[in-house]
C-alpha positions as CSV (number, residue, x, y, z in Angstrom):
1,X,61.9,-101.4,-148.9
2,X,61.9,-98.7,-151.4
3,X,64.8,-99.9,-154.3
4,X,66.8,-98.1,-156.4
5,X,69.9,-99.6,-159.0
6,X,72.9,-98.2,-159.0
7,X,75.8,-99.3,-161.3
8,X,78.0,-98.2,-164.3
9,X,74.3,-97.9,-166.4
10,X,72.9,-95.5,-164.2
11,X,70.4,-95.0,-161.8
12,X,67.2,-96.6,-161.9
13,X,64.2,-97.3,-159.8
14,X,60.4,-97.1,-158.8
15,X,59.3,-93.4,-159.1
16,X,58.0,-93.1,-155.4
17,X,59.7,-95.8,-154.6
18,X,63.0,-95.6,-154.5
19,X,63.8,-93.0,-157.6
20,X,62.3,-90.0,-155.5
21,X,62.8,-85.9,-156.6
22,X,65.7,-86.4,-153.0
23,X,67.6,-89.2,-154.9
24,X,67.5,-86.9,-158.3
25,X,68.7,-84.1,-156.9
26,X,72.2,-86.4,-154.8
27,X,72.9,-88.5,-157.8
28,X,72.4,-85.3,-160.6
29,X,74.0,-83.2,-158.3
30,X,77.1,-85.9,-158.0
31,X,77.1,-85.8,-161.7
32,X,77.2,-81.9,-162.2
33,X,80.4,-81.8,-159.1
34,X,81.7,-84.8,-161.8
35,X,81.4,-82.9,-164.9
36,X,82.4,-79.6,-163.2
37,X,81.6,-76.8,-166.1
38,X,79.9,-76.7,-169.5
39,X,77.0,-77.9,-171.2
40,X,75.1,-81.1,-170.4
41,X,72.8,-82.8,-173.3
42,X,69.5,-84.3,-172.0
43,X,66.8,-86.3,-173.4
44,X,64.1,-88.7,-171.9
45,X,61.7,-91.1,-173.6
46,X,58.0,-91.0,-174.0
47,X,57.1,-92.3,-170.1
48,X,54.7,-90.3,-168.1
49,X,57.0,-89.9,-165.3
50,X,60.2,-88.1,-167.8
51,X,58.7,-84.9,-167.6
52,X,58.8,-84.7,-163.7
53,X,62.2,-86.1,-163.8
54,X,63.7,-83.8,-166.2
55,X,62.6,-81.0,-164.2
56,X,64.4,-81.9,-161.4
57,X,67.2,-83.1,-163.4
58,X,67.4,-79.4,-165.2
59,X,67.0,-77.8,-162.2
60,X,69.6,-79.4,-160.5
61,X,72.1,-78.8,-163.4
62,X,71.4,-75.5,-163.8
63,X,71.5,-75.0,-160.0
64,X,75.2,-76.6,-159.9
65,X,75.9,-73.8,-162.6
66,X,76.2,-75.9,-165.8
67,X,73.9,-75.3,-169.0
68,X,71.8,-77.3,-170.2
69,X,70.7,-78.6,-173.8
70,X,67.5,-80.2,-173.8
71,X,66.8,-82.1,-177.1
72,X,63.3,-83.8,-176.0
73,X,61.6,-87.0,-176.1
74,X,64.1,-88.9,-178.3
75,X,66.0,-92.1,-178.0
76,X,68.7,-92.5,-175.6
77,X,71.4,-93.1,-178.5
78,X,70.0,-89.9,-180.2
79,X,71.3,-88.2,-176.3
80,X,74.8,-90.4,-177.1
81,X,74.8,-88.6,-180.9
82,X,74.1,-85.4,-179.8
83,X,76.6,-84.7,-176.8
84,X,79.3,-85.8,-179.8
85,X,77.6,-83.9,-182.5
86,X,77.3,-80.2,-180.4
87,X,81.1,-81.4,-178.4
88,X,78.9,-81.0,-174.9
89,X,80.8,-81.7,-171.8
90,X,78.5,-85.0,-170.5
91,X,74.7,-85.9,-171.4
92,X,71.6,-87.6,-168.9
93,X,69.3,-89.9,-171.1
94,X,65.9,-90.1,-168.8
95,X,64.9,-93.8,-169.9
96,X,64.9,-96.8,-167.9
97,X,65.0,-98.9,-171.3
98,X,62.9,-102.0,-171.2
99,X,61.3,-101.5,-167.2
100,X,57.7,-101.3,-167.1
101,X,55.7,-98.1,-166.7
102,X,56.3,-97.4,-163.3
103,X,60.3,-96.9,-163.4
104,X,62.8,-94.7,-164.4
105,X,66.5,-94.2,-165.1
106,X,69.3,-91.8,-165.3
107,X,71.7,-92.8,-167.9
108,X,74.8,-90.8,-167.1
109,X,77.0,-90.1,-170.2
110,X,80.6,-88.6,-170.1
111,X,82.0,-86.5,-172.3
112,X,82.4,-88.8,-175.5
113,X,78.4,-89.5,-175.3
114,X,79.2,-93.1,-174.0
115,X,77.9,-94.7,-170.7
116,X,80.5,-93.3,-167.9
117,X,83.6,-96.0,-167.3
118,X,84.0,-98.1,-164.5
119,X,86.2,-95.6,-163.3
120,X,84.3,-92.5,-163.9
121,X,81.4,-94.2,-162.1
122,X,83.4,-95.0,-159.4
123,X,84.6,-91.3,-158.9
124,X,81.1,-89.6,-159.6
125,X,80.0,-92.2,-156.6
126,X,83.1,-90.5,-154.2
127,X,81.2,-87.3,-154.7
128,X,77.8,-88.4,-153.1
129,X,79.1,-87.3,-149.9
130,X,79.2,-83.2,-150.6
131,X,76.8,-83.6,-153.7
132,X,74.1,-81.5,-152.2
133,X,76.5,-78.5,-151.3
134,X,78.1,-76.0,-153.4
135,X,75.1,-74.6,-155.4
136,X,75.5,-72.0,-157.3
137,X,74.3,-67.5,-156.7
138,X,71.6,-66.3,-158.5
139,X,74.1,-64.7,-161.0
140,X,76.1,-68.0,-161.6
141,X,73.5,-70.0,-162.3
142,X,73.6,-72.6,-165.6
143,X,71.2,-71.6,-168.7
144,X,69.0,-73.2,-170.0
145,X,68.1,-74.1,-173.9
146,X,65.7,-76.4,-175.8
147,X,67.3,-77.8,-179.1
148,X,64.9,-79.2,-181.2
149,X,67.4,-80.0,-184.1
150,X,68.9,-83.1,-182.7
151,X,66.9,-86.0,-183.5
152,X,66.5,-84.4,-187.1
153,X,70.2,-84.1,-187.4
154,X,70.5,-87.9,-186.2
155,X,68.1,-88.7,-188.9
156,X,70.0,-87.4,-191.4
157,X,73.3,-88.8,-190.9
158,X,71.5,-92.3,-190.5
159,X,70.0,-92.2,-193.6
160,X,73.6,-90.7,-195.3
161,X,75.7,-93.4,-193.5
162,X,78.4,-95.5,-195.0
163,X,77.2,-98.3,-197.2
164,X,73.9,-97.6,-196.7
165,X,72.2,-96.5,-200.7
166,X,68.9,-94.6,-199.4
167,X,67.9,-94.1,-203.0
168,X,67.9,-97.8,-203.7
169,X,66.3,-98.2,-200.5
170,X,63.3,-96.4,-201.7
171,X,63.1,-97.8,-204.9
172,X,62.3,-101.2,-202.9
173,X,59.4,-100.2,-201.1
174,X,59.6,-102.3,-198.5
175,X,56.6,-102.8,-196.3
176,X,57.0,-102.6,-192.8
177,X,54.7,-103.2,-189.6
178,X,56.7,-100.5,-186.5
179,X,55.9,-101.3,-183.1
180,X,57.3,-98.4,-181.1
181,X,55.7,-99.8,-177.4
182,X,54.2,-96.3,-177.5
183,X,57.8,-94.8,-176.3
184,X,59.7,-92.4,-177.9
185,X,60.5,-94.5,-181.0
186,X,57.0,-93.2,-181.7
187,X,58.7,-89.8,-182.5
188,X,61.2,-91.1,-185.4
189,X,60.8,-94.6,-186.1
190,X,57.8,-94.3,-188.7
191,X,59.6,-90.8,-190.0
192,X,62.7,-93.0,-190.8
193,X,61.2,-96.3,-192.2
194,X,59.1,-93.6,-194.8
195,X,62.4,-91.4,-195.2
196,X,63.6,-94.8,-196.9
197,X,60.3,-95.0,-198.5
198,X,58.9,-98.0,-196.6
199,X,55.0,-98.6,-196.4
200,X,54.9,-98.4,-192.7
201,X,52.0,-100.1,-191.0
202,X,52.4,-98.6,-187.2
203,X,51.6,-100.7,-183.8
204,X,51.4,-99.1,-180.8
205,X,52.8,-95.5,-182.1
206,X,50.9,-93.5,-179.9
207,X,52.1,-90.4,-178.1
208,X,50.5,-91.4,-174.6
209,X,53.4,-93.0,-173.2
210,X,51.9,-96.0,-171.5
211,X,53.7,-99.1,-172.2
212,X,50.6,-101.3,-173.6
213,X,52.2,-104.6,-172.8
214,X,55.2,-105.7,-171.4
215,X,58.2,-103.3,-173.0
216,X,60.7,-105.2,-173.1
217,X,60.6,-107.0,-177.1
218,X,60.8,-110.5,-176.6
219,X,59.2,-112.7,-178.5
220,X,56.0,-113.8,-176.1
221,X,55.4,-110.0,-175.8
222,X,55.1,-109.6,-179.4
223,X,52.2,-111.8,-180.5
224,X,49.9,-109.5,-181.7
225,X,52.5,-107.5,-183.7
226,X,53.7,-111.1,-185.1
227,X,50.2,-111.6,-186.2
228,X,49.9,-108.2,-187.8
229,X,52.9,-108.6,-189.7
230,X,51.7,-111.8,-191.5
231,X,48.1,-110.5,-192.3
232,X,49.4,-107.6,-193.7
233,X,52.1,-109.7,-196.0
234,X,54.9,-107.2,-194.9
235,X,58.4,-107.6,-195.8
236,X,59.5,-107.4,-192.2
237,X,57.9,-106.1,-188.6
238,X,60.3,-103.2,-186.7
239,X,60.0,-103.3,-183.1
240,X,62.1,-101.4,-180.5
241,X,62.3,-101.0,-176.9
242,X,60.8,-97.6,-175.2
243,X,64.7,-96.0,-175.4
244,X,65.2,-97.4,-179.2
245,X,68.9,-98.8,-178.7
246,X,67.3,-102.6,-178.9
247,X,66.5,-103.4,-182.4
248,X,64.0,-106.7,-182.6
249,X,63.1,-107.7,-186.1
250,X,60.0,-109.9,-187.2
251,X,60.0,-112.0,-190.5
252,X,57.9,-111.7,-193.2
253,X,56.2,-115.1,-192.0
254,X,55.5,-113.4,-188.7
255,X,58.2,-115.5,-186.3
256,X,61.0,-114.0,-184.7
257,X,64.3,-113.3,-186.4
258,X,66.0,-113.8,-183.2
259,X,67.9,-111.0,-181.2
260,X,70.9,-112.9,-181.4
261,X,70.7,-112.1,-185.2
262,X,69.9,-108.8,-185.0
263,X,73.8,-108.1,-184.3
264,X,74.6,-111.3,-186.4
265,X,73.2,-110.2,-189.4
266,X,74.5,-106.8,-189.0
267,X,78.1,-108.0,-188.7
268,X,78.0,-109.8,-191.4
269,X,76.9,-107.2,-193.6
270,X,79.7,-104.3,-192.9
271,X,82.7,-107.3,-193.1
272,X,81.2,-107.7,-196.7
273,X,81.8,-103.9,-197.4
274,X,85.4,-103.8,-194.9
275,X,87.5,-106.4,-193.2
276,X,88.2,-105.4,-189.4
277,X,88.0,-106.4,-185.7
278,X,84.3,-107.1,-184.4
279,X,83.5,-106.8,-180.9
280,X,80.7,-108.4,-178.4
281,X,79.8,-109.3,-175.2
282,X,80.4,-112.7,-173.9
283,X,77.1,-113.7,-174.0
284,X,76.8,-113.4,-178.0
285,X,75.9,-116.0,-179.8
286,X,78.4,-118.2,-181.6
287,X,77.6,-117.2,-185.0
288,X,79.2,-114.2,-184.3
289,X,82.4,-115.7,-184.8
290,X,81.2,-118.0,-187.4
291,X,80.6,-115.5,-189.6
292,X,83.6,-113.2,-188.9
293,X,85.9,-116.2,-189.8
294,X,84.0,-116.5,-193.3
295,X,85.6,-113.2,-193.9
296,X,88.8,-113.6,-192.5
297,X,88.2,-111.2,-189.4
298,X,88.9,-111.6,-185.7
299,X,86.2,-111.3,-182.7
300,X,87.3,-110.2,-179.8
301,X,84.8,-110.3,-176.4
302,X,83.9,-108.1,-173.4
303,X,82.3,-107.8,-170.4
304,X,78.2,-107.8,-170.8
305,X,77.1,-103.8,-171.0
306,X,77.4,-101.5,-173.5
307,X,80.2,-99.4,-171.7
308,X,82.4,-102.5,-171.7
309,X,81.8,-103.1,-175.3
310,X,82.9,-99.8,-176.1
311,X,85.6,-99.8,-173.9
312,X,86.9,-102.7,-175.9
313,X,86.0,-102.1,-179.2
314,X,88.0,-98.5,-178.4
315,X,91.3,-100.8,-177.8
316,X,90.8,-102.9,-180.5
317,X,89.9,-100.2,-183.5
318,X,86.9,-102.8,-184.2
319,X,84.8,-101.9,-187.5
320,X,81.4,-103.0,-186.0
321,X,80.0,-104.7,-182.3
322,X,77.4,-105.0,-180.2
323,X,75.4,-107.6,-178.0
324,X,72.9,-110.2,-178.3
325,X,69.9,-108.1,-177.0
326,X,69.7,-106.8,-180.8
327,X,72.2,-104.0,-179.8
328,X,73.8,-102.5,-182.8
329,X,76.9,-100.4,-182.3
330,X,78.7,-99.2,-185.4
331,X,81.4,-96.3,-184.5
332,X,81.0,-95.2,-188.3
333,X,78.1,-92.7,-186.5
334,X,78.7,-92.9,-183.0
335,X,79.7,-95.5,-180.3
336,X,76.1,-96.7,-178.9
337,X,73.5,-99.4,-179.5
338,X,71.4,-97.8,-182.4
339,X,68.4,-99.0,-183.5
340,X,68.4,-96.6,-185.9
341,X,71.5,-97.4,-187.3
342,X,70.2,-101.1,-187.1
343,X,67.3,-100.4,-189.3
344,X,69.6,-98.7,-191.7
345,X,72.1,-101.9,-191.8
346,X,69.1,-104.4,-192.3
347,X,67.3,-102.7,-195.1
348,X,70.6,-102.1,-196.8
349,X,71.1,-106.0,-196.7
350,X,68.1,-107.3,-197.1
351,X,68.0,-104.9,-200.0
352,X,71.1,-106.8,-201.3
353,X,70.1,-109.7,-200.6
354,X,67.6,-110.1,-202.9
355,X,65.1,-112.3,-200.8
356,X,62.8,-112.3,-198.0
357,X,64.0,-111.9,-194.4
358,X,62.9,-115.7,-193.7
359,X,65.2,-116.7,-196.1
360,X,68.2,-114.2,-195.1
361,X,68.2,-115.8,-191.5
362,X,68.3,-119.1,-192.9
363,X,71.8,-117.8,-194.3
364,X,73.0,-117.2,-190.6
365,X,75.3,-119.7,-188.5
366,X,72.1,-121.8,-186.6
367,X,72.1,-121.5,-182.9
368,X,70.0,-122.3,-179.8
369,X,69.9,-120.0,-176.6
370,X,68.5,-120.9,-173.1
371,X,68.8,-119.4,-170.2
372,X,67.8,-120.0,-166.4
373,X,68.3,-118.3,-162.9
374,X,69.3,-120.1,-159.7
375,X,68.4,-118.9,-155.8
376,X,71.1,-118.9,-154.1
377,X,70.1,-117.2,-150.9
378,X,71.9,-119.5,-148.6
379,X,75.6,-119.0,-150.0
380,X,77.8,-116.3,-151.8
381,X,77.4,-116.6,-155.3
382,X,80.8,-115.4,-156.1
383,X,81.9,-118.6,-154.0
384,X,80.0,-121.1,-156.3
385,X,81.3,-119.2,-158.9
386,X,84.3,-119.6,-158.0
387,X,83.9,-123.4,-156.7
388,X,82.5,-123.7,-161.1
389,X,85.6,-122.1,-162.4
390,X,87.9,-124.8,-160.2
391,X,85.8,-127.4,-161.9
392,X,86.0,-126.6,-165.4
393,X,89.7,-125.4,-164.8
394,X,90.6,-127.3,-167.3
395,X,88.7,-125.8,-169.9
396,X,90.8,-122.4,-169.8
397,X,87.3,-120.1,-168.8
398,X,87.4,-116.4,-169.0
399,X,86.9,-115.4,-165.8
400,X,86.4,-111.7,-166.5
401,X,82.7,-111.2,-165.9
402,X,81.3,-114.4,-164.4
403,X,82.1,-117.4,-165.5
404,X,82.4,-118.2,-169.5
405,X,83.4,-121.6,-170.6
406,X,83.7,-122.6,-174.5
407,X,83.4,-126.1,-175.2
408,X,83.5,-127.6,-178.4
409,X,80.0,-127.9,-179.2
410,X,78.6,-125.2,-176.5
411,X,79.5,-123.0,-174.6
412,X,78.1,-121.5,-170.9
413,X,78.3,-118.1,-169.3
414,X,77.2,-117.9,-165.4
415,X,77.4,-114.3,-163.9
416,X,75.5,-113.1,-160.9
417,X,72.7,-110.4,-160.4
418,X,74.2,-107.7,-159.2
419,X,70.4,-106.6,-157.3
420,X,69.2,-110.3,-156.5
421,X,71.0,-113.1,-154.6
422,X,70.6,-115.1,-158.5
423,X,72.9,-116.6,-160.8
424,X,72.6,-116.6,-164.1
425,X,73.0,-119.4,-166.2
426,X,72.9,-118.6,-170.4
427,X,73.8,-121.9,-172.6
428,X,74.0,-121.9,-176.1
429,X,74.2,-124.9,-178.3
430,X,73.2,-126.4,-182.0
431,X,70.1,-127.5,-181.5
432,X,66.9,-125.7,-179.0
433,X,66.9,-129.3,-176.9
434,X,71.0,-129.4,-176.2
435,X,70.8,-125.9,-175.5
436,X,67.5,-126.4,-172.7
437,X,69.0,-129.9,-171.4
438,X,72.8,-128.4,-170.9
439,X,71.1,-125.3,-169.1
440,X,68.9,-128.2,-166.8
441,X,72.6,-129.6,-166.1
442,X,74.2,-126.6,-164.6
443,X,71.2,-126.0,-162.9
444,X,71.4,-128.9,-161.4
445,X,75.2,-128.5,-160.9
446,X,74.7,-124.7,-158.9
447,X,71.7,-126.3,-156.5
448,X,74.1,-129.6,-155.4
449,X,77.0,-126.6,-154.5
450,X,74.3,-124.7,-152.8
451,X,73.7,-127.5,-151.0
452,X,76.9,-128.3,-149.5
């Protein structure tokens, strides 16, 4: 059966099957009746599918008599940046992130250059009904511009933020290995790493736009960039995700610096420069609040997805946020995950640092992630859910997305797929064989429920 994912992040599916030119048109056209007048910003990353898809996507705008802004292959938060930078009335970023070669995405953006609200969503989705009516007369139709000054202008306020000393930077020289996944970090990373005068060694930074492995940077995707960073003695690898709002670092020893301390490390850098509220997703690792209470500050958690991060960071005027997938959103610039902004942050602080990045995550609160998935095609997984909360009751869980429950030495997080009849189960814990056995446990604990 042909698929296609539609939530609060957008629309996504197989191209062919599922995310067809007739499902462009009904969801863009939704969109446009949404938005209503103005300009839309649009931007798609480096896959071979984006230029079909932003065809129909710009046709469909203009068609619905709104004007389009088309800023290229660029990363989705340079889309987010740009729909605040020219005051646009909404923005699309083509991308669907981390999903092999053969999918795509709409990423639907209102008009603050976030990911649409819960609520926005929900009313965009009442308009599916009529979305293919009301086109526009040949003399009413939207116009159309390319603007090829947006990733620049993104650049440039990166490398002028807060905090951040670019000349200092460059005085460092550090050396970098960038693997870009051949997406459209190709078209900025390198330019920004030698902007801070980096030696930049590049890996897979072609402009083909075939994934070469697996996109999505976790650490047994990355062996050959690992290796590359440790034969050429570089200071650090660089590696993003085809849309660049996942920033995954490498250490100079060529192991992983963990995505969990991508935001870690990050966090505790701006609460050295400015005490304030942090914000993350629920399934953030601990250190997060570790290190905020080293500097006095509170962490407040959301919802997992970058909307609901926002959302909360919004109500709680936080300074800096993000999630554990090496998402780095700092509203200084924008309110996005950033990898740009990310690279900014950790040259800055390994540049203050003084040492290697080894010994910079040796520095960082020590915690073990595992994570499982659990079948549960035979009963509702909101009702073991639900049968898990009445168990650990007594705990006080946070109920708002799943099921989180903090115990003294751990902590677990079970939420459901929302395309798969799965739970998921993510445990975190001091050491890598706590962490593993308590994730076995609740395994264990979902498949007797299932059971009865």
């Amino acid at each position: 059966m042909p698929t296609l994912m539609v939530s609060v992040s957008g629309i996504r599916g197989i191209v062919g099957d599922g995310l067809d030119p007739l499902s462009i048109v009904k969801y863009t056209s939704a969109y446009a009746d949404f938005i209503g007048k103005g300009k839309i910003v649009i931007g798609r990353d480096a896959r071979i599918s984006g230029e079909m898809v932003k065809s129909i996507v710009t046709g469909t705008l203009t068609a619905k008599g709104l004007d389009v802004v088309d800023i290229g292959i660029c990363p989705t938060p340079t889309v987010q940046y740009t729909v605040k930078n020219l005051n646009a009335d909404g923005g699309i970023a083509i991308s669907a992130s981390h999903n092999p070669n053969e999918w795509n995405a709409l990423k639907l953006l209102n008009r603050t250059g976030q990911f649409m609200t819960l609520e926005e969503n929900k009313q965009m989705l009442s308009l599916l009904y009529q979305a293919e009516k009301n086109f526009c007369d040949w003399n009413s139709l939207g116009k159309y511009q390319e603007y090829k000054e947006g990733l620049k202008r993104h650049v440039d306020d990166v490398l002028n933020l807060k905090y951040i000393n670019r000349e200092l930077i460059q005085k460092r020289k550090f050396k970098v290995v960038a693997d870009c996944v051949n997406g459209a970090g190709v078209y900025v990373i390198p330019t920004l790493l030698r902007e801070f005068g980096c030696e930049v060694i590049e890996v897979n930074c072609d402009t083909s736009g075939i994934f070469p492995r697996l996109p999505e940077p976790l650490p047994e995707n990355l062996t050959e960039t690992m290796a590359a960073v440790k034969e050429s003695n570089a200071d650090l690898g660089i590696v993003v995700d085809p849309d660049v709002d996942r920033l995954v670092l490498i250490t100079d020893e060529g192991e992983p610096f963990s995505e969990e301390n991508t935001i870690t490390q990050a966090v505790k850098f701006v609460l050295s420069k400015i005490k304030g509220n942090v914000v993350v997703n629920l399934s953030t690792t601990r250190a997060i609040d570790d290190v905020a209470a080293s500097h006095g500050c509170k962490v407040y958690r959301s919802a997992v997805g970058e909307a609901n991060v926002v959302q909360k960071m919004k109500e709680v005027n936080a300074i800096i946020g993000g999630e554990g997938s090496g998402g780095v959103i700092f509203p200084e610039l924008h309110y996005g995950r950033d990898a740009l902004v990310g690279i900014a942050i950790t040259l800055q602080h390994l540049l203050e640092f003084g040492g290697k990045l080894s010994e910079l995550k040796k520095t960082l609160p020590d915690y073990f992630i595992s994570k499982k998935k659990v079948e549960v095609e035979n009963d509702d997984p909101d009702q073991i859910i639900q049968s898990l909360a009445e168990r650990y009751s007594h705990f006080s869980p946070n109920t708002e997305d799943g099921l989180k429950v903090d115990f003294e030495d751990h902590w677990v997080h079970f939420r459901k797929s929302n395309t798969e009849p799965i739970i998921r189960i993510i445990t975190e814990a001091k050491t890598k064989e706590d962490a593993d056995a308590l994730s076995q446990k609740y395994y264990n604990e979902i498949i007797e429920l299932n059971k009865n």
